[in-house]
KEKE-3310 file (N, C-alpha, C; in steps of 0.2 Angstrom, whole numbers, plus 5000, padded with zeros to 4 digits):
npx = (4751:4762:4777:4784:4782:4773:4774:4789:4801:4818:4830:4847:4860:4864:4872:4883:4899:4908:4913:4906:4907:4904:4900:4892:4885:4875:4861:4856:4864:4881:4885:4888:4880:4864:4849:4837:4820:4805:4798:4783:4787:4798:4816:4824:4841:4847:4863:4879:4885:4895:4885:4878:4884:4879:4866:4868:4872:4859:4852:4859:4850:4840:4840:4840:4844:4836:4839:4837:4851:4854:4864:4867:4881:4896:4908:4917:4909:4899:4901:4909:4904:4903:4911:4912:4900:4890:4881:4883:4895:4890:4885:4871:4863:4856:4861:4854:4864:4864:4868:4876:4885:4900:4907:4920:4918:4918:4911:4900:4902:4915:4919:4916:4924:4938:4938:4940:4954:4971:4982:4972:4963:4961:4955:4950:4934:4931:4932:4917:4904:4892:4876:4883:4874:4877:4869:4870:4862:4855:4854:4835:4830:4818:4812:4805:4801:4792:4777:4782:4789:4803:4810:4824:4836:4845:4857:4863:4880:4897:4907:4894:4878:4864:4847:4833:4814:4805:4789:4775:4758:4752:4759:4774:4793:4806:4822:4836:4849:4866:4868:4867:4862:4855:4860:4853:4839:4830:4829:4823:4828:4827:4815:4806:4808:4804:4789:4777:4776:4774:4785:4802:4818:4831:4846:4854:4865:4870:4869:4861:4869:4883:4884:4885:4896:4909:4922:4923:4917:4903:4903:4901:4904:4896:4883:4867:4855:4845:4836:4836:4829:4816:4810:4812:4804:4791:4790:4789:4777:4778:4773:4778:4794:4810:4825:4842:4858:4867:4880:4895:4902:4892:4882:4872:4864:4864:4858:4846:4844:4841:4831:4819:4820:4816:4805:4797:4794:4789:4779:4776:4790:4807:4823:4832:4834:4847:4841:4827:4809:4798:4784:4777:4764)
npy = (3726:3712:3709:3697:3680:3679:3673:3663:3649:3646:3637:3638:3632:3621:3614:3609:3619:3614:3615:3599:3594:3582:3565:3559:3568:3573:3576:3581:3592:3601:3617:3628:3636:3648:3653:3658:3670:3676:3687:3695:3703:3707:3704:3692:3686:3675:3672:3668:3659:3645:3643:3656:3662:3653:3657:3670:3673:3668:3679:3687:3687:3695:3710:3726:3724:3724:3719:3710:3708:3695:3690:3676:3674:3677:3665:3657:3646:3652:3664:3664:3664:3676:3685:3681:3683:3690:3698:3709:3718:3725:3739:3749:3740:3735:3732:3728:3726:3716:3712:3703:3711:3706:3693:3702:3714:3718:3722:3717:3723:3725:3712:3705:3714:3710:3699:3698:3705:3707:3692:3684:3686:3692:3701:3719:3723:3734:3736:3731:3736:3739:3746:3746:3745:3745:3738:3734:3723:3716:3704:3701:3712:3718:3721:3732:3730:3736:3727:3716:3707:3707:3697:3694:3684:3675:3662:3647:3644:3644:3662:3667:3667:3675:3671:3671:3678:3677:3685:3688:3693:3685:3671:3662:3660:3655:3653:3644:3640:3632:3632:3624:3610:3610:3600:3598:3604:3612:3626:3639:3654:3650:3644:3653:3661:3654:3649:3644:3643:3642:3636:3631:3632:3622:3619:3605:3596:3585:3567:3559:3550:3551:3567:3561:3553:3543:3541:3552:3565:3577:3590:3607:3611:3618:3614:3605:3589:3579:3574:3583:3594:3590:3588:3605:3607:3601:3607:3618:3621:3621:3619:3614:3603:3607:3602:3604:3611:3600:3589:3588:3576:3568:3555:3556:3545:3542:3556:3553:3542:3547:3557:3548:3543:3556:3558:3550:3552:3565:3569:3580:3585:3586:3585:3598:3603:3608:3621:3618:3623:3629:3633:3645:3642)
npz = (5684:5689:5681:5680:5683:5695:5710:5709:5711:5707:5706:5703:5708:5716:5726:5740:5749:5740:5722:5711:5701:5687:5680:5691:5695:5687:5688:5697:5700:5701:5704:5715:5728:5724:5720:5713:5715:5707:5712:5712:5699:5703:5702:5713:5721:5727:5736:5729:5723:5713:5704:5701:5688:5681:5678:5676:5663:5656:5659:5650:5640:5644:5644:5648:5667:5683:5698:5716:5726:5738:5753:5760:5770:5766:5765:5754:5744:5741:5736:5725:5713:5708:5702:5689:5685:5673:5669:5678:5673:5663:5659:5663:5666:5687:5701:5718:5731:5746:5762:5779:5791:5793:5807:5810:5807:5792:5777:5766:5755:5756:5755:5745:5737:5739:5737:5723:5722:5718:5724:5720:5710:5692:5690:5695:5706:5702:5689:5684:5676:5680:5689:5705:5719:5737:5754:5771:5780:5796:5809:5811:5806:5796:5778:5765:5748:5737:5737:5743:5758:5766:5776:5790:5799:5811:5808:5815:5812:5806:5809:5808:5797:5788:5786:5775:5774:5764:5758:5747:5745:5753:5754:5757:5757:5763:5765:5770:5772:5776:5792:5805:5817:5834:5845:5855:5857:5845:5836:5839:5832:5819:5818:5820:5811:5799:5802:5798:5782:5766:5757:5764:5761:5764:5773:5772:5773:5776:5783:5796:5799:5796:5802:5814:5812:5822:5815:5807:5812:5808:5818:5823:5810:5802:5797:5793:5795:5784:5792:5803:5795:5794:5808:5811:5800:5802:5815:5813:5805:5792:5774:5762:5762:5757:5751:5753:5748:5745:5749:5744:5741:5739:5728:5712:5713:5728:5733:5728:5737:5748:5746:5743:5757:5766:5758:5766:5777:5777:5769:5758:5752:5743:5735:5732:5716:5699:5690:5692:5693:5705:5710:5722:5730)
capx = (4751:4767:4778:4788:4778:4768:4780:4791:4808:4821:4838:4855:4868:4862:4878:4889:4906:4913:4908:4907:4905:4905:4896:4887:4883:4872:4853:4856:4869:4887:4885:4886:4870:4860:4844:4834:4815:4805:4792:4779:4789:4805:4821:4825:4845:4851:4870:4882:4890:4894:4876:4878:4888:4874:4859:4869:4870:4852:4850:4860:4843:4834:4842:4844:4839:4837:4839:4840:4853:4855:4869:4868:4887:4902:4912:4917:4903:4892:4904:4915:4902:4901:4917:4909:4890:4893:4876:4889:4900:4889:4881:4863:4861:4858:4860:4854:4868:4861:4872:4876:4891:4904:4911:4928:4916:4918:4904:4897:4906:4920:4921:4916:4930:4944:4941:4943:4962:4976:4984:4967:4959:4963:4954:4944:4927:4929:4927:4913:4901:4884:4876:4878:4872:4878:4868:4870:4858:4857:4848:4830:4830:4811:4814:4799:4801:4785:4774:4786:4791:4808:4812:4829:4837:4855:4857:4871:4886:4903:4909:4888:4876:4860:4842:4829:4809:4799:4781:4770:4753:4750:4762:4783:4795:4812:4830:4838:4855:4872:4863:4868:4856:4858:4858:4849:4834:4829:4833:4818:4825:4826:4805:4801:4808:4801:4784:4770:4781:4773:4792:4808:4823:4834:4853:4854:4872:4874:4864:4864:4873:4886:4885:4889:4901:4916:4927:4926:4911:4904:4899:4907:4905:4890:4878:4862:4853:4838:4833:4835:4827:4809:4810:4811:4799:4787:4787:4788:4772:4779:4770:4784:4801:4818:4831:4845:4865:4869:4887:4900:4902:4884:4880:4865:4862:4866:4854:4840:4842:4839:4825:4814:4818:4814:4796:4791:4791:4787:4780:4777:4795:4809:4827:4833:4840:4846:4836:4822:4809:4794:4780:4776:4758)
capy = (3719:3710:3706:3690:3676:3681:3670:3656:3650:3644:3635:3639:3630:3618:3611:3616:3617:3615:3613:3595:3592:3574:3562:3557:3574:3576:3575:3585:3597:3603:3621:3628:3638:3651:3651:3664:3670:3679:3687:3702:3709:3709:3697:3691:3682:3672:3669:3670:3651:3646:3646:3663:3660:3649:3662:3678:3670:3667:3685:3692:3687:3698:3716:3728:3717:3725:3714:3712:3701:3692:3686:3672:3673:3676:3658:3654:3643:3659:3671:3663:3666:3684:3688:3676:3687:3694:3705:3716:3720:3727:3746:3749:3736:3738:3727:3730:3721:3715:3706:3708:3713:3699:3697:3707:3722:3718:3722:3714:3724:3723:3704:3705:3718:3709:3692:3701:3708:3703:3690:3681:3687:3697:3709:3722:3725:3743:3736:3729:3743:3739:3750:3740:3747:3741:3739:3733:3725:3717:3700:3704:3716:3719:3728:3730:3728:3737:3723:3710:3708:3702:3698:3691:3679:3672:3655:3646:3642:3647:3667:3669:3668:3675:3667:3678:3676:3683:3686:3692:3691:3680:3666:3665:3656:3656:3652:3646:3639:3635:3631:3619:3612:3611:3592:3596:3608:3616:3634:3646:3658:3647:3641:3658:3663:3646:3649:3643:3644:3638:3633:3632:3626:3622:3615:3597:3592:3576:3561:3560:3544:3556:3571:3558:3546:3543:3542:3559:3568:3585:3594:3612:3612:3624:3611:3600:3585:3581:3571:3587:3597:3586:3592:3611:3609:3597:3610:3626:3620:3620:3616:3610:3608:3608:3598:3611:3611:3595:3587:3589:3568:3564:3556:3556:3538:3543:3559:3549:3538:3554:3559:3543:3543:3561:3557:3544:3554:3573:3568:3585:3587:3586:3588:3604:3603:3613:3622:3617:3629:3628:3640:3646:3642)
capz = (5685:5690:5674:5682:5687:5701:5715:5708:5714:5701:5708:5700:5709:5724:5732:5746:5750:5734:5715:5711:5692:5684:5677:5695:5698:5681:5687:5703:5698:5703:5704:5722:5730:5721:5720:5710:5715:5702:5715:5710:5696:5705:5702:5718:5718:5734:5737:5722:5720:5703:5701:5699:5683:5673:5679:5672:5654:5654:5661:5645:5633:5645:5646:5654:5673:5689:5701:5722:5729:5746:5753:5768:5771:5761:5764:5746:5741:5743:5733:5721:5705:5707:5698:5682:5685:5667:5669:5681:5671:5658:5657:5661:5672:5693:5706:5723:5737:5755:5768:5786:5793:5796:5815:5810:5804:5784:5774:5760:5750:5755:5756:5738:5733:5741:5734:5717:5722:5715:5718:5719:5704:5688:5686:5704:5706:5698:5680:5685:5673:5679:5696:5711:5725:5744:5759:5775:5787:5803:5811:5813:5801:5790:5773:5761:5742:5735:5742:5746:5765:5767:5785:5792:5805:5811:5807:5817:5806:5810:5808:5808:5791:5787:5785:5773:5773:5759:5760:5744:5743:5757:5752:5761:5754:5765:5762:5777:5774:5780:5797:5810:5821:5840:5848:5861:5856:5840:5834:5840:5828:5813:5818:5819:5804:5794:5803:5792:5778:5761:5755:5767:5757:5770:5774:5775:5770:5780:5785:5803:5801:5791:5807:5820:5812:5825:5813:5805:5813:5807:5821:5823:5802:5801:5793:5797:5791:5782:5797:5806:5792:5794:5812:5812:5797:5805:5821:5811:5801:5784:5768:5758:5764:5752:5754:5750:5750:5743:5751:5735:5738:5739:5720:5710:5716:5735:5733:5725:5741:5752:5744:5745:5764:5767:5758:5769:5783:5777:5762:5753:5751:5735:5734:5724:5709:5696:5685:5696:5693:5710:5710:5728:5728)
cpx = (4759:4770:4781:4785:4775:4772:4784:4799:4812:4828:4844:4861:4864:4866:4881:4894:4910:4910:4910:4903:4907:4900:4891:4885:4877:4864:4853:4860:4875:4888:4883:4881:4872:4854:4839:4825:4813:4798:4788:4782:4795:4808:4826:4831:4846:4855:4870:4888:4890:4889:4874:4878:4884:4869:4862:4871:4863:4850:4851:4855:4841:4836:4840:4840:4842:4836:4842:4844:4856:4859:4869:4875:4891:4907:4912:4914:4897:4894:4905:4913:4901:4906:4914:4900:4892:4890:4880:4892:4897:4884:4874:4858:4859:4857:4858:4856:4864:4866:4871:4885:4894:4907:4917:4927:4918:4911:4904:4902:4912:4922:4921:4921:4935:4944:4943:4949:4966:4978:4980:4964:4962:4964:4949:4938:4926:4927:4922:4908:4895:4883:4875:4879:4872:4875:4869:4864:4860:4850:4842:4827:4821:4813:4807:4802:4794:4780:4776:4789:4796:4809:4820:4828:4842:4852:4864:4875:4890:4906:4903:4885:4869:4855:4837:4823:4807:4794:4778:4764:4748:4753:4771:4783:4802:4819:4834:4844:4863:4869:4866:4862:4860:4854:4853:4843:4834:4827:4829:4818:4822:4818:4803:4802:4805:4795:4778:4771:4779:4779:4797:4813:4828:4840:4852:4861:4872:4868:4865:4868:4880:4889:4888:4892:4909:4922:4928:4919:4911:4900:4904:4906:4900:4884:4873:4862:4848:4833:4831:4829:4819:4805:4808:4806:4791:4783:4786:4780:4771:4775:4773:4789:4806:4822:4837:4855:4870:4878:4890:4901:4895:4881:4872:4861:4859:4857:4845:4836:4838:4831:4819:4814:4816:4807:4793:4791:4791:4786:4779:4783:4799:4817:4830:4838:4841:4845:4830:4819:4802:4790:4777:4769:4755)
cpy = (3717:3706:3697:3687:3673:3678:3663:3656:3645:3643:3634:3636:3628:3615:3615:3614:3620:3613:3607:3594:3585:3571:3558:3562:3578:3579:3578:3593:3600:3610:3624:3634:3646:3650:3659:3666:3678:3683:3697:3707:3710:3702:3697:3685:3681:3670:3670:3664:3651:3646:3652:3664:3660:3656:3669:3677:3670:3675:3689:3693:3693:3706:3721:3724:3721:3719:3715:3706:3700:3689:3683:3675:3676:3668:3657:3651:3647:3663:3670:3664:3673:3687:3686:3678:3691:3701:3710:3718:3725:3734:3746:3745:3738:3732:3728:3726:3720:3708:3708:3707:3708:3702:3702:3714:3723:3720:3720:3715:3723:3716:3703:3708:3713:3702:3692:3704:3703:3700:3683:3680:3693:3702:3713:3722:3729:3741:3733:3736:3744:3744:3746:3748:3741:3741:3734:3729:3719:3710:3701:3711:3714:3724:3727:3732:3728:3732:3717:3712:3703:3703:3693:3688:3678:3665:3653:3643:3647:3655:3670:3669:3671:3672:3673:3671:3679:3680:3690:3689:3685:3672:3667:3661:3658:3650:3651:3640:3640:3638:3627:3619:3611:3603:3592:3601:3611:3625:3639:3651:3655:3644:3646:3662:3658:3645:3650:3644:3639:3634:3635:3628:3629:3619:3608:3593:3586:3573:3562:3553:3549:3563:3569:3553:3548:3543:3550:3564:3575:3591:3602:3615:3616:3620:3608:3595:3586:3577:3578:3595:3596:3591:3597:3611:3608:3604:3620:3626:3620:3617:3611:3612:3604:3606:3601:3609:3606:3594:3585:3578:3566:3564:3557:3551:3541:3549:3558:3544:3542:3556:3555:3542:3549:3560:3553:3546:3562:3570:3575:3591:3585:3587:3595:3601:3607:3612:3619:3623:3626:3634:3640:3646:3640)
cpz = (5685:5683:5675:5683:5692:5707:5712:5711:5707:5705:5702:5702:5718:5728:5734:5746:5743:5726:5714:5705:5692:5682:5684:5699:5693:5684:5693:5704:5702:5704:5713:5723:5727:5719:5718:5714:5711:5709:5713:5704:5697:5704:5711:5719:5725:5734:5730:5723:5714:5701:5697:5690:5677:5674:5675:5664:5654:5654:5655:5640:5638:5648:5644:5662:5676:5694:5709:5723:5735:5746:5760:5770:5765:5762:5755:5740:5739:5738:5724:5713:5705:5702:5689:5682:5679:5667:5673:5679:5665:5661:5658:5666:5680:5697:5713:5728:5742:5757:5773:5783:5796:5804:5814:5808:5797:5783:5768:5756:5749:5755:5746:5734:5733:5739:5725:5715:5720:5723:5716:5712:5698:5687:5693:5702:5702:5691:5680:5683:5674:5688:5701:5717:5733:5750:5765:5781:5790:5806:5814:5809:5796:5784:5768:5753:5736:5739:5745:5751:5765:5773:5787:5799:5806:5811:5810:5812:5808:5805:5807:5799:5793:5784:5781:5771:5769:5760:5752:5742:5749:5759:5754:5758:5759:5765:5768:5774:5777:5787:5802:5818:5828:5842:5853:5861:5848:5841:5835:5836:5823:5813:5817:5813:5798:5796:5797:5786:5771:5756:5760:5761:5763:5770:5775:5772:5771:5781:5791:5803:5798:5799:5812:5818:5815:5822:5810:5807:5812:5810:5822:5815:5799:5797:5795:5794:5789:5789:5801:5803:5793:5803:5813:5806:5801:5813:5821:5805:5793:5778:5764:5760:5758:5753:5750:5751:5750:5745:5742:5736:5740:5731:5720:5714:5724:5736:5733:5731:5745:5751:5745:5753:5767:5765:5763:5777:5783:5769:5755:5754:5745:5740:5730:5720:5703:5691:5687:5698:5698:5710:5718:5728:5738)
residu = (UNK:UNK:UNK:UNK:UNK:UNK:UNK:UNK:UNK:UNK:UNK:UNK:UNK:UNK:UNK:UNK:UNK:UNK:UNK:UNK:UNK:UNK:UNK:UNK:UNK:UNK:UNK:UNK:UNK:UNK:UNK:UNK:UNK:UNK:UNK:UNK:UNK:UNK:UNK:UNK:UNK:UNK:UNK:UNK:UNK:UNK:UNK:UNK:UNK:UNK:UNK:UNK:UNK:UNK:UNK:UNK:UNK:UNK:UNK:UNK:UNK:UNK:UNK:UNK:UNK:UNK:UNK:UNK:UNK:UNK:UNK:UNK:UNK:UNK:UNK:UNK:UNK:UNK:UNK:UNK:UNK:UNK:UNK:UNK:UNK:UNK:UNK:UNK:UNK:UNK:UNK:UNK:UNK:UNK:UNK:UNK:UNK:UNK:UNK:UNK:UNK:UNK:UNK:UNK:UNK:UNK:UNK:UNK:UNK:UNK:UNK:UNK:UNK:UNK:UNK:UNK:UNK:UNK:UNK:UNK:UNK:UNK:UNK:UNK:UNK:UNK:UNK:UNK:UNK:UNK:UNK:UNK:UNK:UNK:UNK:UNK:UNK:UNK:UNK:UNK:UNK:UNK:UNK:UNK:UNK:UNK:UNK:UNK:UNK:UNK:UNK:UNK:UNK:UNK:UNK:UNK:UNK:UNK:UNK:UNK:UNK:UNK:UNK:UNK:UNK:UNK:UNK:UNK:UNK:UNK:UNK:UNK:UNK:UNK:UNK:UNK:UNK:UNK:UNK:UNK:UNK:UNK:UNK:UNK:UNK:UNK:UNK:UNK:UNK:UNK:UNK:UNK:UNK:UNK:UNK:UNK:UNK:UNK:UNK:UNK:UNK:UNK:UNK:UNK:UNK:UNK:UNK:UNK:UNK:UNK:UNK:UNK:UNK:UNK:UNK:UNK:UNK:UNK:UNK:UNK:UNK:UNK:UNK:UNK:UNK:UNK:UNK:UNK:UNK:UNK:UNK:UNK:UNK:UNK:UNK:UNK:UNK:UNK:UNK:UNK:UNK:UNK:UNK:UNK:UNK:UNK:UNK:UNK:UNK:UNK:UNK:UNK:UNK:UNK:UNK:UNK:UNK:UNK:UNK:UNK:UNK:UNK:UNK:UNK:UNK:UNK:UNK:UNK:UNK:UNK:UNK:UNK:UNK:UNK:UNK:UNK:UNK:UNK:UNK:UNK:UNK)
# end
């Protein structure tokens, strides 16, 4: 029997860009993306934003942790808790890495070593005590995880990121951030990867009043909206979709407003927020 609880998802760190702590960032959280899933037994980590950070303190009650971890991209809001993953550093532990290969032909690990070089950071990867293991994969990619089916995807966003579905038991939950959608059609891959999909949590940085504002418009920026997000759920057949990625100047207030206009037209939806724990059901 599965010791974790059978499929849940648990958010660590739901903004982008940048971490945005304060007093109007309370009830949503400041921590950038992270997003734990406990499925079958396995601990399943997505990205390493500060997120990372809060989730490897919780982790130290629970040792020794194996653990997989996926990584959409490396851009800095993706990486930057990884140095601050305590359970790393410690003996006994095992991490199993997954990324793709960035366009320059970096890998994973490399993106991860070199942002721990001086005169970046204090101290390299090497002291890091715990066994990571590094793999490699490739858009379109299926890997299986005892009985969980993890399948990949590209997501547009600039220097390329990855999308990942998991599947156990009959029930997906996919992770599609750091996305950009396309004005003039929706993303074939991203439907077919978020295809009948009992949870998507998805990119939605902007408002679309936000995307196309003349004054400082954010097309090129690698992000959607939740307007857009309704969409590829609505046509990807979605159960429940996630409103993911929060803009670092988007308050609690502002957030709050989001989410009542996202219900009234996908109503079995939510914002993430952290320490928001969702059982994939």
């Amino acid at each position: 029997m599965p010791t974790l609880t059978d499929f849940v998802i648990q958010f660590w760190g739901v903004r982008g860009s940048i971490p945005a702590p304060g007093s109007e960032t309370v009830r949503y959280g400041g921590n950038t993306s992270c997003v734990e899933m406990r499925v079958g037994g396995k601990r399943l980590i997505f990205d390493g934003g500060t997120g990372l950070r809060v989730l490897g303190k919780s982790l130290l009650k629970q040792m020794p942790v194996e653990a997989y971890m996926f990584f959409t991209h490396s851009h800095w809001d993706h990486i930057q808790g990884f140095p601050f993953f305590a359970p790393a550093f410690m003996k006994g532990n095992c991490f199993h890495i997954y990324g793709a290969i960035a366009p320059n032909g970096a890998t994973m690990k490399q993106r991860l070593h070199d942002q721990m070089l001086h005169p970046n950071f204090p101290v390299p990867m090497q002291v890091m005590q715990s066994d990571l293991k590094f793999y490699d994969l490739f858009p379109g990619d299926v890997m299986q995880l005892g009985d969980i089916t993890i399948e990949t995807g590209s997501l547009n966003h600039p220097n390329t990121a990855m999308g990942y579905r998991i599947t156990y038991q009959g029930r997906t939950a996919v992770y599609a951030t750091d996305t950009e959608h396309y004005e003039d059609h929706l993303d074939e891959n991203l439907i077919y990867l978020a295809r009948d999909a009992h949870v998507l949590i998805y990119d939605a940085c902007y408002t679309d009043e936000e995307y196309h504002d003349p004054q400082a418009p954010k097309r090129g920026w690698g992000h959607s909206t939740w307007q857009e997000a309704v969409k590829v759920a609505k046509a990807a057949g979605v159960r429940k979709l996630v409103i993911f990625h929060h803009d670092p100047n988007h308050s609690d207030d502002f957030l709050d407003h989001v989410e009542a206009q996202v219900e009234t037209v996908f109503p079995n939806s939510l914002l993430a927020r952290e320490g928001m724990i969702l059982p994939v059901v």
